[in-house]
N, C-alpha and C positions, 0 to 999 in steps of 0.2 A: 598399568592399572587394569586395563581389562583383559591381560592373563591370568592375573591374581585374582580378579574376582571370578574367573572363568570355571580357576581351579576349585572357587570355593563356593560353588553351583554344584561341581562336579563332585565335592564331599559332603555338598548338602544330601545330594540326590542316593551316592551309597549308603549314606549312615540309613536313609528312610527306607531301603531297601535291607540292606543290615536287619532293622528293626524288625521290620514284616517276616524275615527266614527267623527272629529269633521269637515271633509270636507276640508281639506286646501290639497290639493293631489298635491299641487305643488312639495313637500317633499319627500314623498312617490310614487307617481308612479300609486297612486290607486285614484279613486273618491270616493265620500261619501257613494256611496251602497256597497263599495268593491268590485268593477270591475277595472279590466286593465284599466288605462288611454288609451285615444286614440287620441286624440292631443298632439302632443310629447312640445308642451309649460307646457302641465300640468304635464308631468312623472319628475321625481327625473332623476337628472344628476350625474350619477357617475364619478367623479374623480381621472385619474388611472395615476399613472409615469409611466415610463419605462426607462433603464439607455442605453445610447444612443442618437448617432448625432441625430438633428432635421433634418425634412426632408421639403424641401420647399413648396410641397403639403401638408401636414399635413391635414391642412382646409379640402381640397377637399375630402381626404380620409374618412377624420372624419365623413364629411355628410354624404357620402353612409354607415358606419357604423352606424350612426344614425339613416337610414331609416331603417337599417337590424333590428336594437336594437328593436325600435318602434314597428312597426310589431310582432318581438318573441317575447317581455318580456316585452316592454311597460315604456320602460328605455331611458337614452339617458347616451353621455360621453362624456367627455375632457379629453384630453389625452398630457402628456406634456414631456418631454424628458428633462433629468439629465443628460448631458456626463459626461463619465468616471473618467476627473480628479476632480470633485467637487461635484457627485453625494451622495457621502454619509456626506457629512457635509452640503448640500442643505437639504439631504433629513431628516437630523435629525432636523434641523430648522422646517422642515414642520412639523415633526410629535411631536414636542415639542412647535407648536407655536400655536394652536389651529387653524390652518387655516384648512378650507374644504379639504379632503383628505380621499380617500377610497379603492383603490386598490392601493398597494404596492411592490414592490419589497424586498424582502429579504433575502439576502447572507446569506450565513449560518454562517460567522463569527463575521454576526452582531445580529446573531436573540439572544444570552444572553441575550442581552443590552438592546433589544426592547423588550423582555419579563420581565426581572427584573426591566423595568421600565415601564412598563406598556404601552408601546407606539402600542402595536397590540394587536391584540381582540385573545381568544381562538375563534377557529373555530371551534372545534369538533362539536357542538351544529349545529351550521351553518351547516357545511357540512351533518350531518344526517337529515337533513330537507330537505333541498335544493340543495346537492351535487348529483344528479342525473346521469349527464354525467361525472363527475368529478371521481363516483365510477366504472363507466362503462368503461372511458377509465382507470385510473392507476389500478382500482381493489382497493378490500377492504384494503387489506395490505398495498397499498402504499398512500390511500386517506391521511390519517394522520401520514404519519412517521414523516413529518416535525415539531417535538416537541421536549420538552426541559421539563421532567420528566413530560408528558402527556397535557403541554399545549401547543396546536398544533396553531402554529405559521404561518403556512402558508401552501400549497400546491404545490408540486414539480414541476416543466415544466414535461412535457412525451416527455422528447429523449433519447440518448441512457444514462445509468447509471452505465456502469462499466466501470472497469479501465484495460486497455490492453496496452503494450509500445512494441513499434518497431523502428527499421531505417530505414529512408526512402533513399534511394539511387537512384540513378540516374542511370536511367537503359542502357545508349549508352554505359555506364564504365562495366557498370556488363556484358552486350552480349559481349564487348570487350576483355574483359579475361575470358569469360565462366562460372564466377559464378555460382552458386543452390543456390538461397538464401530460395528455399523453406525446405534446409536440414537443415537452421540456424534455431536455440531453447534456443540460450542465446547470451549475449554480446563476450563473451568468442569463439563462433564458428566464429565470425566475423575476428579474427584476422588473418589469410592469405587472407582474403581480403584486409584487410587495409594495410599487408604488401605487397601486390602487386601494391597497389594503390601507394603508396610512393615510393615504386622502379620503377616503370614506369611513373609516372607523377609524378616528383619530385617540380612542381610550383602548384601542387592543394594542397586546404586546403582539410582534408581527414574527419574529423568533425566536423562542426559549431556548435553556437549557444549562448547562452546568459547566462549574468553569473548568474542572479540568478536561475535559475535549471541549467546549465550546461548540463552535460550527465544522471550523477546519480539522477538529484532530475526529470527526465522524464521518470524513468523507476519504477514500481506500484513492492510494493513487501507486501503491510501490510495495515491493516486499521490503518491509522495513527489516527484516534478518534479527529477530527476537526481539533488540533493543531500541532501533531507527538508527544506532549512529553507524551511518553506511548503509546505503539502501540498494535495494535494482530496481531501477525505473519501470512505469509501464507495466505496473504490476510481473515486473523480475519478470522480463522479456529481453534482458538484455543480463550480461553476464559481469561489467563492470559496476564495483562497489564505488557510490560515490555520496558525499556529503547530502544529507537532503536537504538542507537547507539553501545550499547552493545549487539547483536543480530547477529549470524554469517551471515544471508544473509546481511545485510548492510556491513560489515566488508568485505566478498568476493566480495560486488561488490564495495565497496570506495577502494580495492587495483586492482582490473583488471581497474575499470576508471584510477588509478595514473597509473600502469603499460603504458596503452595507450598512457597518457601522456608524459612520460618518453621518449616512441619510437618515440613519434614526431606525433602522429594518433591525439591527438587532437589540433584545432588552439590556436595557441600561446595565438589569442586576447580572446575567448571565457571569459576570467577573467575579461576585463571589458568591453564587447562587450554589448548594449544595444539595436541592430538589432533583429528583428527576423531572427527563422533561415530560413525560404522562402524567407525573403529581402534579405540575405547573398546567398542563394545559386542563387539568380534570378543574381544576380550578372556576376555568369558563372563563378566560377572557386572554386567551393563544391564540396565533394562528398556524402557528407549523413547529416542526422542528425536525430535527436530522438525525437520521438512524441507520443502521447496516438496515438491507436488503436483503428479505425475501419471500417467497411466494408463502401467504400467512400472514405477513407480521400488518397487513393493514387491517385486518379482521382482529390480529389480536391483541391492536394499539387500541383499534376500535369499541372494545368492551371494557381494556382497561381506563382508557379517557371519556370513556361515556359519550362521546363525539362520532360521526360515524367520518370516516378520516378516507383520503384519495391517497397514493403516493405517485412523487414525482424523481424521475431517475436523476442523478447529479453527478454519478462517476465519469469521471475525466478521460476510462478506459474502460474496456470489458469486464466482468465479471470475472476474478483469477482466483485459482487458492493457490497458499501458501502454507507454508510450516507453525506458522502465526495461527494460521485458521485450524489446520487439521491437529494439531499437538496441541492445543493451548488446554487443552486438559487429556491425558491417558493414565491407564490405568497398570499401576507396577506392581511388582512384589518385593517387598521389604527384607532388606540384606538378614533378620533374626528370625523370617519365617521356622518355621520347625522342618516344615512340610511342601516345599516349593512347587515340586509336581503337581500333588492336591492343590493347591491354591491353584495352579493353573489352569488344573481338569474342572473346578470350579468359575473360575473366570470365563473361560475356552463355552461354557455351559451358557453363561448369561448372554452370549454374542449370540447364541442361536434360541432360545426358549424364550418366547413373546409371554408365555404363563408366570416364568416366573419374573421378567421385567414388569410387568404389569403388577404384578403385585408387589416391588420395591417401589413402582414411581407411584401408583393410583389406590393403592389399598387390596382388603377384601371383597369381590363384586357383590354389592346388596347390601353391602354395611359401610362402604365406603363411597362406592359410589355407582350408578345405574346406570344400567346398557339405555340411550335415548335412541340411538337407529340403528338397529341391528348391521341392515345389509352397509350402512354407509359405516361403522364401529364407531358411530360415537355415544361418548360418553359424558356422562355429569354427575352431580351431588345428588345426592338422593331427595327426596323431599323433607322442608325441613333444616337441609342441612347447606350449609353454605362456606367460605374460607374463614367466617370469624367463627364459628362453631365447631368445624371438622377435626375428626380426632386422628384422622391421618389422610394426608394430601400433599406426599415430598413434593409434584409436579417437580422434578430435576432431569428432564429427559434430554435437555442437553451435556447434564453432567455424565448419568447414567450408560452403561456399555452403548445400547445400540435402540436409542432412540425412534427409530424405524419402524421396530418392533412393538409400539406401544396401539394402544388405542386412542382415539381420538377424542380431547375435551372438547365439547362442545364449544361452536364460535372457531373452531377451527375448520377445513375440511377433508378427505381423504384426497383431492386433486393437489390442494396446494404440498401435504404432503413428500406426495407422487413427484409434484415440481423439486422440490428442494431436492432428494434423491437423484433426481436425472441432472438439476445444475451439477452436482460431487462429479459427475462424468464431463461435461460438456463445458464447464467454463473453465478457460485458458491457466494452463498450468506456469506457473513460474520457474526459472529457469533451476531456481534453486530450492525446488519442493527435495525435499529429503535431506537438504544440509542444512546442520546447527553448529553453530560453532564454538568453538572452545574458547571460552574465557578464561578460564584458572587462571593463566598468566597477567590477565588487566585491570585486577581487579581494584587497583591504585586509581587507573585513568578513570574505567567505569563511576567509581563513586565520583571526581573530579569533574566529569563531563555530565551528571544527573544534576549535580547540582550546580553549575553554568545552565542548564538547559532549566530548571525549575525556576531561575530568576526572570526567564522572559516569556516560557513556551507557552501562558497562562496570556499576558493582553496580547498574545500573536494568536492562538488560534481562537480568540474572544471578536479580535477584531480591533480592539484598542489602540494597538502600535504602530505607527505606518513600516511596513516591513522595510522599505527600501530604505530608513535610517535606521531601526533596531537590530535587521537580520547581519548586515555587515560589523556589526558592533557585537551580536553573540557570534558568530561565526570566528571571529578576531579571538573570543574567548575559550571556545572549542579548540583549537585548534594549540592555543598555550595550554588548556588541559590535557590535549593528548592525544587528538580526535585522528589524527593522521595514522598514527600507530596502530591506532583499532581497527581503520580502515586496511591499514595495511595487512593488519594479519588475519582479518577476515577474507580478505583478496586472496592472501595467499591458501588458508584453505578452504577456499572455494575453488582456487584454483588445483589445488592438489584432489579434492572430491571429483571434480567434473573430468579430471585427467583419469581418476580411475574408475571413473564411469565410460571412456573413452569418446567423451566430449569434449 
């Protein structure tokens, strides 16, 4: 498979070469001597999604990025927005219908499927050509993790990458009974806080949230290896794949989550609550709930719950990323591009130009939204102008290339930042950052063990089940769906990767 698509990178890239010696630079982006277009009617228009509301400016925006485009790289772009509930059955239409389509979106749970069927280019080729800013900002090790046994499928966004979990608590409760929640180091320290909370405020809910993660499935304890069945413990500090449910960190924390339960700490509804838990605590009557980590998200839990909120750390290990964290969105190019290069010389542009990402995530400055502190860059809505009114406001800067490079909304600050950038370096790599693995062949079991795992994973990580009768009884059913085999060939090429990494 990735010969064949290798070769047909290789006749993408003649024919747009072809084109440009025969003069037709409508295509390409180039005139007939092989200079930069300079009339943006004559450059190549790249065609990019993005998943996400439309924004009623769109147009407007588009043009000032068309002038930036023109000017750098001698490109221009359409740019079109997929929302959430129908963006991936749009977007397989697109990339199976042969219509015009070049920069893409894609989930890491989807990128199998687009690569066993051909629907995205390898880009390694690309990228060592033309990935310039792309190498400069993620670095060499992270320009192409996003593959799938070496045919790189796409390139990561640059924000943060690892997985850290805490509780965010509302901090008028915690000064109110005096808490340290800077002494809490696990789920487990938390509990004479929650017993205090229930003995004194016997009408607050003491932990929200929703049922499919619950408490347990928001706290990082493992590289789960895309799907969870088979994980490396320890946040993948360790090179055997093994069942996570049979794994004593899962086991010690699915019985303190029921314990919780038991005492009344978690709310009743969380089992079929489909709130966020910031809708639920905005509400006024929460006291915590559980979230990935990191520097920021109390400030920016904090404005959206209207609460001024503390966090408390509850991971079982360090701070790791994984493939999970770094891929779970990059950005491809779609197997019917016209124009593969251009799309890339495009792409390759957005990793380094903070002008023109600011104006895909924040708008026009002074029409969309105003510089509040120059030297600190932050920014906000103009006056007047707020999220229920604003006519363009993606805020997708985690979705977006290279988040990094944006300004700063206000309530956020340039230190916390500063921190998430330096965790990407510093928090502990998993063993198996850079392998994904091939499913093509499981895709029997895969559906067979999703749904054994859908009938219990809900009152396990709710807190409802006492795992030490449930978990041996789905584990029993894992395992008749096929769960060994999965394990097994995950093993095996993890094992065959790490060998030709010469580890």
């Amino acid at each position: 498979m990735k010969r064949v698509l290798s070769v047909m990178i290789t006749l993408a890239l003649c024919l747009s070469m072809m084109t440009a010696c025969g003069g037709s630079s409508g295509s390409t982006g180039q005139t007939a001597g092989g200079d930069k277009a300079t009339d943006p009617k004559d450059m190549y228009t790249v065609t990019m999604v993005y998943i996400g509301n439309e924004q009623p400016d769109m147009p407007k925006v588009e043009a000032a990025m068309n002038e930036l485009l023109a000017k750098e790289v001698g490109a221009q772009i359409d740019i079109t927005a997929l929302g959430w509930g129908s963006y991936q059955q749009q977007l397989q239409l697109m990339l199976s219908g042969g219509e015009k389509l070049d920069i893409v979106p894609v989930l890491m749970n989807n990128a199998n499927s687009y690569v066993s069927g051909g629907q995205v280019l390898d880009m390694s080729e690309l990228i060592d050509t033309y990935g310039t800013n792309i190498k400069a900002s993620l670095g060499e090790e992270m320009a192409k993790i996003s593959n799938v046994g070496g045919y790189v499928f796409g390139v990561p966004v640059e924000k943060e990458w690892y997985t850290d979990s805490c509780l965010l608590m509302r901090k008028d409760i915690v000064d109110k009974y005096g808490f340290d929640v800077s002494k809490i180091t696990s789920l487990k320290d938390c509990e004479e806080i929650f017993a205090t909370v229930k003995e004194n405020e016997p009408s607050m809910k003491i932990i929200v949230g929703a049922k499919d993660t619950g408490l347990l499935g928001q706290i990082g304890h493992s590289d789960v290896l895309l799907d969870g069945f088979g994980v490396l413990e320890n946040g993948g500090q360790t090179t055997t794949v093994k069942n996570m449910f049979e794994t004593e960190t899962y086991l010690e924390l699915a019985r303190q989550v029921h314990e919780f339960y038991e005492k009344g700490y978690i709310d009743k509804d969380m089992p079929t609550s489909t709130d966020a838990s910031q809708t639920i605590m905005k509400a006024g009557n929460a006291f915590c709930y559980a979230s990935p980590y990191k520097p920021g998200v109390v400030e920016q839990d904090s404005l959206a719950t209207g609460y001024e909120l503390v966090a408390a750390k509850i991971q079982p290990c360090e701070p790791y990323c994984t493939n999970n964290g770094v891929s779970f969105v990059s950005w491809g190019i779609a197997q019917n591009s016209e124009n593969p290069e251009m799309a890339m010389k495009v792409l390759d542009f957005m990793y380094g130009s903070s002008e023109f990402m600011n104006l895909f995530n924040w708008g026009i400055e002074g029409e969309h939204y105003v510089v509040k502190d120059e030297q600190k860059d932050i920014i906000g809505f103009p006056e007047g102008i707020d999220s229920s009114n604003a006519t363009y406001n993606l805020n997708l800067g985690w979705e977006l290339p290279n988040q990094f490079s944006l300004h700063i909304w206000e309530g956020n600050t340039p230190e916390n930042m500063k921190a998430q950038e330096e965790m990407n370096s510093t928090a502990m790599k998993s063993k198996g950052l850079g392998f994904m693995y091939d499913y093509s062949s499981l895709s029997n079991e895969l559906t067979a063990l999703s749904n054994v795992q859908s009938e219990y994973l809900n009152s396990i990580v709710c807190g409802v089940a006492d795992p030490d009768e449930v978990i041996p009884e789905l584990n029993e059913k894992l395992y008749k769906a096929g769960l060994q085999k999965v394990i097994d060939e995950k093993q095996r090429q993890l094992d065959e990767w790490l060998a030709a990494k010469g580890e």
